[in-house]
C-alpha positions as CSV (number, residue, x, y, z in Angstrom):
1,X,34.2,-8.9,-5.4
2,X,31.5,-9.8,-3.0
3,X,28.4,-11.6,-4.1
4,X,26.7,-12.1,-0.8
5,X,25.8,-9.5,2.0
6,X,23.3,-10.3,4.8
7,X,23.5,-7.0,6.8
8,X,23.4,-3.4,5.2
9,X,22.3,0.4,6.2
10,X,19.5,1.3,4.5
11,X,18.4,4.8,4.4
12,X,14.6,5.4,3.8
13,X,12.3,8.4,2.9
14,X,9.2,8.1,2.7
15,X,6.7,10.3,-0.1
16,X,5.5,14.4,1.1
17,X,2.2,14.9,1.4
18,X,0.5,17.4,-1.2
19,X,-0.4,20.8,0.0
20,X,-3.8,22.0,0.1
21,X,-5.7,23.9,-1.7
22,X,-7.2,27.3,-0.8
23,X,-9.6,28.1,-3.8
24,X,-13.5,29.7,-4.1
25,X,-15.5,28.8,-7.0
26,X,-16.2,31.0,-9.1
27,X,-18.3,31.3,-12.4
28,X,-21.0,34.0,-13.8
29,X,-23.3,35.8,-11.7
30,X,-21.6,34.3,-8.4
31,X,-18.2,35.7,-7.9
32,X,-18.4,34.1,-4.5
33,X,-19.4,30.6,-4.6
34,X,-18.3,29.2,-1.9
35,X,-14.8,27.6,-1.2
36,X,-13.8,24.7,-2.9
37,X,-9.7,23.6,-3.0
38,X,-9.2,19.8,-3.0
39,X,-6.9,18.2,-0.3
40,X,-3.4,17.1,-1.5
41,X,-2.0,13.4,-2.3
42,X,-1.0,11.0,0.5
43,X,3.0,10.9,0.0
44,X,4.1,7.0,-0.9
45,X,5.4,4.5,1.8
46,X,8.3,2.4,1.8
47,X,7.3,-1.0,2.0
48,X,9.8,-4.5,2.7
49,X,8.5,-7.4,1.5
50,X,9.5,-11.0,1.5
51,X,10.5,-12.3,-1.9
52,X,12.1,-15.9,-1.3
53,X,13.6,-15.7,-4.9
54,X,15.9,-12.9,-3.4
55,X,18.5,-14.5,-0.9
56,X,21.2,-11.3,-0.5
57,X,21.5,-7.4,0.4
58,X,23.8,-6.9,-2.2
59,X,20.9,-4.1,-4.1
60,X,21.0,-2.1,-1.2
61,X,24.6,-2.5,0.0
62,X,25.6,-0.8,-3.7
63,X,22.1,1.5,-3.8
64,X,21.5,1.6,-0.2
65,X,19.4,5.2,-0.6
66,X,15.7,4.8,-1.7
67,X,12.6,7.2,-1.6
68,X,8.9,7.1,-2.5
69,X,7.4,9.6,-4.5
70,X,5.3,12.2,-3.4
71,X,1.7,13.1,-3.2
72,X,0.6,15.9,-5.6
73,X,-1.5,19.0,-4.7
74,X,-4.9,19.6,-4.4
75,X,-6.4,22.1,-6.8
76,X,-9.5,24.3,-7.4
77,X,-13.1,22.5,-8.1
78,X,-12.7,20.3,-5.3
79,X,-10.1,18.3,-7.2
80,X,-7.7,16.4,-5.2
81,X,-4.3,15.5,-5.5
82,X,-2.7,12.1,-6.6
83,X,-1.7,10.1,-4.3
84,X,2.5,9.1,-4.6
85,X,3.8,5.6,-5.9
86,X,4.4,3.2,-2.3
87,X,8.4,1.9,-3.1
88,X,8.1,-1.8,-2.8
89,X,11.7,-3.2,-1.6
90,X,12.0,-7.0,-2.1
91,X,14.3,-8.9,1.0
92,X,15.2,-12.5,1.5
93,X,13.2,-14.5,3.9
94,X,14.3,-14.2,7.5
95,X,15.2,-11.0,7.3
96,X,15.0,-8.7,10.6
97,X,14.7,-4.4,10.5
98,X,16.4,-2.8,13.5
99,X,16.8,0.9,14.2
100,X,20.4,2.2,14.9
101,X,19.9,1.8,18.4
102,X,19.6,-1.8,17.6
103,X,16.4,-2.1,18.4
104,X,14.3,-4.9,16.5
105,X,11.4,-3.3,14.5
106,X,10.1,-6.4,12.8
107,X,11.2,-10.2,11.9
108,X,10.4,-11.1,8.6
109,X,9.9,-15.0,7.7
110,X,7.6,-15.8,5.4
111,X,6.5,-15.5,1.4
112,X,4.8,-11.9,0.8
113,X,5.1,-10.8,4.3
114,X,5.5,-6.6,4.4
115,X,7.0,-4.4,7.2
116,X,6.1,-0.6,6.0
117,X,9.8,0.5,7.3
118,X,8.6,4.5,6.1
119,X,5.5,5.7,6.3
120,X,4.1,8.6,3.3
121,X,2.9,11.8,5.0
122,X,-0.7,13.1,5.1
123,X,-2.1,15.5,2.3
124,X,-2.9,19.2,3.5
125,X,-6.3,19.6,3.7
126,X,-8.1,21.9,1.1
127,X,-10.4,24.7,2.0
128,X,-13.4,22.8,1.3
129,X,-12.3,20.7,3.9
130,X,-11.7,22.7,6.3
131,X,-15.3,24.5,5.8
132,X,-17.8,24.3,8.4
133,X,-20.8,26.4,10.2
134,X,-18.5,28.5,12.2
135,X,-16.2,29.1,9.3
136,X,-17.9,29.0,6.1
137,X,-15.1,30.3,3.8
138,X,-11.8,29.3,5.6
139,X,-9.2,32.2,2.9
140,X,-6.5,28.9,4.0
141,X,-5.6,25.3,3.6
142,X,-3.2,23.0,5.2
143,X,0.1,22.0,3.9
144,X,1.4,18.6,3.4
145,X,2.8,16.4,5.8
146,X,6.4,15.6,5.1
147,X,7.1,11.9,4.8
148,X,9.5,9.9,7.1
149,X,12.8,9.8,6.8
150,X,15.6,7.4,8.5
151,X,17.7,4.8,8.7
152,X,16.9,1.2,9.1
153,X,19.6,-2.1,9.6
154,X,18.8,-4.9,7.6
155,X,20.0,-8.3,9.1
156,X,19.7,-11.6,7.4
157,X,19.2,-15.0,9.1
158,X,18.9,-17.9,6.9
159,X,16.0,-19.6,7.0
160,X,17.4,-23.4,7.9
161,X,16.4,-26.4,9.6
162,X,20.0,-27.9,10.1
163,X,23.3,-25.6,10.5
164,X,26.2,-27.5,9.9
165,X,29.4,-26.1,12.1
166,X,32.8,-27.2,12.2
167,X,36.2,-25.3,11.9
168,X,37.7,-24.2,8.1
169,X,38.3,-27.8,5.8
170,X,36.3,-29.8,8.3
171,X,34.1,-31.1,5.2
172,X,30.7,-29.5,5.7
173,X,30.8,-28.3,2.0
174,X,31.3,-31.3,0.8
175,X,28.9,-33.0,3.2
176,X,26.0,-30.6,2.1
177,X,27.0,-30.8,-1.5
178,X,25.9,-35.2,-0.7
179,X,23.1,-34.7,1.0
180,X,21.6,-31.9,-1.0
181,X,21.7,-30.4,-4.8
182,X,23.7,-27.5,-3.6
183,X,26.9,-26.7,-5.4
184,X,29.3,-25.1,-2.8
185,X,32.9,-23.9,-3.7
186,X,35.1,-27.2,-2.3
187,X,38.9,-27.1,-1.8
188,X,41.5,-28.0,0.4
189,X,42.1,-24.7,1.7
190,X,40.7,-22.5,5.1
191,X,37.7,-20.2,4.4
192,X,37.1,-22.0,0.9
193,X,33.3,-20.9,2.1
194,X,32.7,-17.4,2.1
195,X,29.3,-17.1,2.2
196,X,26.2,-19.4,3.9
197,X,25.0,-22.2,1.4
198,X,21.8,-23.9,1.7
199,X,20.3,-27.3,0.5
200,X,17.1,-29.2,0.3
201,X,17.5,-32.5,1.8
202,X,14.4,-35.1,1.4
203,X,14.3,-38.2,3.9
204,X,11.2,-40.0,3.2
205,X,8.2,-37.7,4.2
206,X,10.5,-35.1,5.4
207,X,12.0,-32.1,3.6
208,X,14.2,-30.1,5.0
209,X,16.8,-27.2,4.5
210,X,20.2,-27.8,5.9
211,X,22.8,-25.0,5.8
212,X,26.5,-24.8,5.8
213,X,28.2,-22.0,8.0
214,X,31.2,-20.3,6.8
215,X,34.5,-22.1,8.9
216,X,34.3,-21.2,13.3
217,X,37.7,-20.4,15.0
218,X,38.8,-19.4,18.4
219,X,37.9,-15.8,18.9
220,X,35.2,-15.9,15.8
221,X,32.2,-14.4,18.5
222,X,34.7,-11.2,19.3
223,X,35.0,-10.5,15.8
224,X,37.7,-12.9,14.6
225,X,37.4,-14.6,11.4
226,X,34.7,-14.7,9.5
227,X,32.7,-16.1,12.2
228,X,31.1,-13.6,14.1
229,X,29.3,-12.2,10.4
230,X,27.7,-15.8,9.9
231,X,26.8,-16.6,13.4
232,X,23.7,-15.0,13.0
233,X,22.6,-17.5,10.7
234,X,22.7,-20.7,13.0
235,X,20.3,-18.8,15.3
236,X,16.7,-19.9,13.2
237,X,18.3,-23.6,13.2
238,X,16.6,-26.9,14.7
239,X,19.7,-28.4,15.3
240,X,23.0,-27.9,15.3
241,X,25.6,-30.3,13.7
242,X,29.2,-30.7,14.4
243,X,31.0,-31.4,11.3
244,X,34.6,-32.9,12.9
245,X,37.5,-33.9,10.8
246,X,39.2,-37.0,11.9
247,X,41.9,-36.4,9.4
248,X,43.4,-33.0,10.4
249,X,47.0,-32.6,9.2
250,X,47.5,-30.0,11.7
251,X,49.5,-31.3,15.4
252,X,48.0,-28.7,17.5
253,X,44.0,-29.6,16.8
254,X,42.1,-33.2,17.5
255,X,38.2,-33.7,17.2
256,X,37.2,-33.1,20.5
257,X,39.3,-30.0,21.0
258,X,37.7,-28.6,17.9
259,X,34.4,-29.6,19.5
260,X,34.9,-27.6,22.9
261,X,35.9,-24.6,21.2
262,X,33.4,-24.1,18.8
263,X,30.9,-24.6,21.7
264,X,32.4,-21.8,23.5
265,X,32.1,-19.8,20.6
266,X,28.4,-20.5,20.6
267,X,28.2,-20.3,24.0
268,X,29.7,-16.9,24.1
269,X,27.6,-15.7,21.1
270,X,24.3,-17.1,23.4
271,X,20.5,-17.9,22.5
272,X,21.9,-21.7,21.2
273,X,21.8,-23.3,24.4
274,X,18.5,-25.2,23.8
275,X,19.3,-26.6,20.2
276,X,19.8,-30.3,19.6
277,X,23.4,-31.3,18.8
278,X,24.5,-34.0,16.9
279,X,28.4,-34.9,16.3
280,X,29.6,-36.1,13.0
281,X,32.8,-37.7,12.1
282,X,33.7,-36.9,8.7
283,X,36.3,-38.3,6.4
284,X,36.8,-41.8,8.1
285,X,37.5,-43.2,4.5
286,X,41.1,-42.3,5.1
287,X,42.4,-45.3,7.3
288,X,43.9,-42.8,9.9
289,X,40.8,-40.9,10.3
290,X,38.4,-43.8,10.9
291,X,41.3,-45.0,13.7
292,X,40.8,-41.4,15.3
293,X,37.3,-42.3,15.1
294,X,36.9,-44.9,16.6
295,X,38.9,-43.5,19.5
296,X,36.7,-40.8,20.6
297,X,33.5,-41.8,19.6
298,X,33.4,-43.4,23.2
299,X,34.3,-40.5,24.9
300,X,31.5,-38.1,22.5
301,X,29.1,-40.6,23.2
302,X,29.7,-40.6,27.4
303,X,29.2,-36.3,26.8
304,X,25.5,-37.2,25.8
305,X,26.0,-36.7,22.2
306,X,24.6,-39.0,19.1
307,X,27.4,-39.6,17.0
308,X,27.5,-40.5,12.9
309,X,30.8,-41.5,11.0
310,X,30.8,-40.8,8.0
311,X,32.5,-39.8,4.8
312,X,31.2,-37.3,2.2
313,X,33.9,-39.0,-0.6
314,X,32.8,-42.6,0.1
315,X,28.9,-41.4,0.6
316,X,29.2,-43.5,3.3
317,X,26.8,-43.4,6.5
318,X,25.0,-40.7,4.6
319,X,21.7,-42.0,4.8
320,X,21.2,-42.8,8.3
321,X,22.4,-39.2,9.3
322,X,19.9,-37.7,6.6
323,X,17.1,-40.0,8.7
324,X,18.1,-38.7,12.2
325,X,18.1,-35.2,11.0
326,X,14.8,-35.5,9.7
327,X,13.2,-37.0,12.5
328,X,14.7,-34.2,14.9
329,X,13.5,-31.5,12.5
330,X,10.1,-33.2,12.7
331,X,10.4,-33.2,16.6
332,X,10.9,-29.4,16.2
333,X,8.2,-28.6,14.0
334,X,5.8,-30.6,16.3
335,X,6.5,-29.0,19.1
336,X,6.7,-25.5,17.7
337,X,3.6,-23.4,18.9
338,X,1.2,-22.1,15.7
339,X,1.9,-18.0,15.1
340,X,2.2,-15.9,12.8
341,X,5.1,-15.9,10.1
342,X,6.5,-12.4,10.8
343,X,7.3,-10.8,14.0
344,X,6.5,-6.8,14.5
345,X,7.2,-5.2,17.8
346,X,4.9,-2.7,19.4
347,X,5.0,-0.3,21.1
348,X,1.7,1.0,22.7
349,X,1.6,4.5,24.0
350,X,0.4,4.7,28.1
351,X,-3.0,4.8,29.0
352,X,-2.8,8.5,30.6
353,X,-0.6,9.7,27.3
354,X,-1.9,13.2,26.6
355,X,-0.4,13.2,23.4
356,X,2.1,15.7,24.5
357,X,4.4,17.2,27.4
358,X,5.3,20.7,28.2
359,X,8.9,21.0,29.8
360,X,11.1,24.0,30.4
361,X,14.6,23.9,28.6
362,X,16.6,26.4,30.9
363,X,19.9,26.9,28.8
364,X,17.5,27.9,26.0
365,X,15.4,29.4,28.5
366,X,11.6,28.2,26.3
367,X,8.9,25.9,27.1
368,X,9.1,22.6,24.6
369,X,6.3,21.3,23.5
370,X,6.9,17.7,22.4
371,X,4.0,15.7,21.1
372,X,2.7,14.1,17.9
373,X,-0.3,16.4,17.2
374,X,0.9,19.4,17.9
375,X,4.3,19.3,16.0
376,X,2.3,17.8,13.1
377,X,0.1,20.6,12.9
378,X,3.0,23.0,13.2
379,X,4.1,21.1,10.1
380,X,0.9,21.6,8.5
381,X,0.8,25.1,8.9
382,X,1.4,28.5,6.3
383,X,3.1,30.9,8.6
384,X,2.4,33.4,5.8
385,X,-1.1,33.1,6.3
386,X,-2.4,34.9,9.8
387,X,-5.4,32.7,9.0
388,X,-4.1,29.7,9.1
389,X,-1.9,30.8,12.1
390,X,-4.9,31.9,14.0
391,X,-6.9,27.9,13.2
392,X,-3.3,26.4,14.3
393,X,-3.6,28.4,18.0
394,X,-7.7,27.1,18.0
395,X,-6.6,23.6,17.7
396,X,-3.5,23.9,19.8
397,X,-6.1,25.5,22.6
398,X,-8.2,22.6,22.4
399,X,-5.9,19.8,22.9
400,X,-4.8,22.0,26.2
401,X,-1.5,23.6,25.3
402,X,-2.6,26.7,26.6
403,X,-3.7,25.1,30.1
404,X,-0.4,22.8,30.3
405,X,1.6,26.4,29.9
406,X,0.0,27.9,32.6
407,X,0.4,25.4,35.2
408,X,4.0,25.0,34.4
409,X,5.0,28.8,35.0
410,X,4.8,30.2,31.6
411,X,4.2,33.7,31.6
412,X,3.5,36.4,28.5
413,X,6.3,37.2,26.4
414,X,8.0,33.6,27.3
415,X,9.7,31.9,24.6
416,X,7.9,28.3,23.3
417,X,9.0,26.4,20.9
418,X,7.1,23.5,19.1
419,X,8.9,20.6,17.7
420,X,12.4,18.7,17.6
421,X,15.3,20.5,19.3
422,X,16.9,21.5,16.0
423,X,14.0,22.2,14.1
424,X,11.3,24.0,16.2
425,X,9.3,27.1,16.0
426,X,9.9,29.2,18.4
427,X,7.5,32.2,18.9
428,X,6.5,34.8,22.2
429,X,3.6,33.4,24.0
430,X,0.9,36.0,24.4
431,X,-2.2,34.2,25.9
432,X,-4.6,36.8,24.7
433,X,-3.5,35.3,21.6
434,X,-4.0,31.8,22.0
435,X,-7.0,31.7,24.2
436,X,-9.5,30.5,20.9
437,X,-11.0,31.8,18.0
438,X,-13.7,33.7,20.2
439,X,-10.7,35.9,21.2
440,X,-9.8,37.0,17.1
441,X,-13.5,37.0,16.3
442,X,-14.3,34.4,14.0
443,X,-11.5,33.0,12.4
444,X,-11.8,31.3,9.3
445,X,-14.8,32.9,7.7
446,X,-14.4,35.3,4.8
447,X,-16.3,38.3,6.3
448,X,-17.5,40.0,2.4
449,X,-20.2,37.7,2.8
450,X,-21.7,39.2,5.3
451,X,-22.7,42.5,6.5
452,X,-19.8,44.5,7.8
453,X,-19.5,46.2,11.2
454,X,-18.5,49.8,11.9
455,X,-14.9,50.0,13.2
456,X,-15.4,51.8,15.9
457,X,-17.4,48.8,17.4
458,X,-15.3,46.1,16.1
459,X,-12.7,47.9,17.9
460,X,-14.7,47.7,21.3
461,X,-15.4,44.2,20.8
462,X,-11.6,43.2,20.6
463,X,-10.6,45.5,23.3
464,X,-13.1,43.9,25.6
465,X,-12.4,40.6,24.9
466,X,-8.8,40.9,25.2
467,X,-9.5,42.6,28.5
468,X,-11.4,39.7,29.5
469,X,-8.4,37.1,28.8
470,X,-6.1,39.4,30.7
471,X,-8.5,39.4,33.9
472,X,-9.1,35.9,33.8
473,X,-5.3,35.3,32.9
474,X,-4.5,37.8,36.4
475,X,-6.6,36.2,38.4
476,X,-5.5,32.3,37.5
477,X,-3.5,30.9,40.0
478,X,-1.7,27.3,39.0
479,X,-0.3,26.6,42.4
């Protein structure tokens, strides 16, 4: 059974929003008091944070569904709702969120650093809210936003200053398990590592991390082996160490044969080229391995490559290899440019972004309208409430829906639909409809506290405004 995983499919959702409340106070001697419904909770977020006592996926590769609660709903006397529980999800250090495309989201390294990988949706706003001059008694309130929802790829790369690389029984767990406290499974058999192990390795002053990658073969960047699912973890690495058994028993392989194909390997995985290498010749306590050694050491040495004999059995050589690491590392540190611990990508929007497009989708024959805004206040919106509808086609005029519409051909009675592809509203545009609240009278405002008007002239007054839409709308010519 498998103790260590550094890559699942995690599958977020973030908290609802609360819905709104549409409430008027009420109490003795004012049966009309004005409105006063409280907005709804702010649905919880799912937050990643860095916890450098966790060091494996293994929670979320067997639980790899999690959601936040949601936000509760508003209620009468301007009492609003409670807000849902954030879901805190601890990872190791160094690891990195991508999308499904691939895409890198955010690069965690660091004690405590967060990445919010789902964020909770809005409350609805209450009628009090929504209140103002123009519409004193709003008989409405928004509904909650719903939270996101989506998958996320958790990657781990270790956190190391050394990687130690070699092919299967070359003797880098037994050379980590010298020069560190770490305990890593040692036998005489290929793949007796399964998973990356790390130490802490103190040279004088310095302290650093060295790590021991699972066994390289030919092939291991194409899949083969169990290299291409521990590459990864050589890629946050100072320097790279060659771990090269001078006392193979197998006829086919020698040192420096081993040595050229693992660099391939690295090569063909890429983003390595830079990284310091250092060549160590292990296991020269056995009388034919130092006589290898000595034998190519000339030949590493002409390649530009500092070379250490040693053997992890004997502890020989041990000390001065643990000094040139250090100093290396200590190199790299120096040079390294001061930033920030984590990594988030970005993605501005453009300068001239409207905040949404209008396109026509002719093998559905309707007008799309794509566009934060206006598919969250779709979202936001009762559709059983031809109040609410009505405040939805004020806002959706004001942003410039309407205008966009026009100039791209719409015409009354076409199809548009708001939203993604398989989850829109569609409806029948009708301008007269859309063109504000001046064209529904005012919208919003509870008209029993006011004076009513005779229907005969409330009738005139719609009929001439709508004829006045339907002039201006005759007469507008986008082209």
């Amino acid at each position: 059974m498998t103790t260590f995983v550094d890559r699942v499919e995690l599958h977020v959702a973030a908290g609802n929003g609360g819905h709104g409340c549409a409430s008027v106070h009420r109490e003795k001697f004012k049966p009309l008091g004005g409105p006063d419904g409280g907005n709804g909770g702010r649905g919880g977020d799912v937050i990643l944070v860095v916890d450098q006592a966790i060091t494996t996926l293994l929670e979320y590769h067997h639980s790899p569904h999690r959601k936040a609660t949601n936000g509760q709903p508003g209620a009468g006397d301007n009492r609003s709702g409670k807000d849902g529980q954030d879901l805190v999800l601890p990872v190791p250090d160094g690891t990195v969120v991508l999308d499904k495309q691939g895409n890198v989201l955010a690069d965690l390294v660091g004690q405590g650093t967060t990445f919010v990988a789902g964020q909770g949706g809005r409350g609805g706003l209450g009628n009090a809210a929504l209140s103002s001059a123009r519409r004193k008694a709003p008989g409405f309130a928004l509904l909650g936003e719903p939270g996101e929802a989506g998958d996320v790829v958790l990657e781990l790369k270790t956190v190391a200053d050394v990687a130690l690389v070699g092919y299967p029984s070359a003797g880098k767990s037994s050379l980590i398990s010298v020069l560190s406290a770490a305990k890593p499974k040692i036998a005489d058999y290929p793949f007796t590592t399964l998973v990356p192990n790390l130490g802490v390795v103190t040279a004088g002053s310095t302290v650093y991390t060295i790590a021991d990658v699972p066994g390289l073969i030919p092939g291991a960047s194409q899949g083969r082996g169990l290299g291409l699912e521990f590459l990864r973890h050589v890629e946050r690495c100072s320097v790279l160490v060659h771990v090269l058994d001078t006392a193979t028993l197998e006829s086919d392989r020698d040192p420096v044969s081993d040595l050229d194909i693992i660099e391939e390997e690295l090569k063909q995985y890429g983003g390595l080229e830079d990284r310091p290498r250092i060549v160590v010749l292990n296991k020269i306590d056995i009388p034919d391995g130092q006589d290898l050694a000595d034998m190519i050491r000339p030949e590493l040495e002409e390649r530009g490559y500092q070379v250490f004999e040693v053997s992890a059995v004997a502890r020989t050589g041990l000390k001065e290899l643990s000094y040139a690491l250090a100093g290396i590392v200590g190199e790299a540190r120096a040079a390294k440019p001061v930033e920030e611990a984590t990594r988030i990508v970005i993605r501005p929007k453009a300068v001239d972004d409207a905040g949404f497009t209008v396109t026509y989708d002719e093998a559905e024959e309707v007008y799309r309208v794509r566009g934060e805004k206006p598919e969250r206040w779709v979202r936001q919106t009762d559709f059983n409430n031809d109040e609410a509808v009505g405040y939805l086609a004020d806002r959706l005029n004001r942003l410039g829906v309407e205008d966009r519409l026009l100039k791209a051909g719409a015409r009354a009675g076409d199809g548009v639909a708001i939203g993604a592809d398989d989850n829109a509203v569609v409806f029948d545009w009708e301008p007269s409809m859309m063109a504000g609240a001046e064209m529904l009278g005012r919208r919003g405002e509870d008209h029993r506290l006011e004076a009513p008007r005779p229907a005969a002239q409330r009738r005139r007054d719609r009929d001439a405004a709508r004829d006045d839409v339907q002039r201006e709308y005759d007469e507008f010519d986008p082209f």
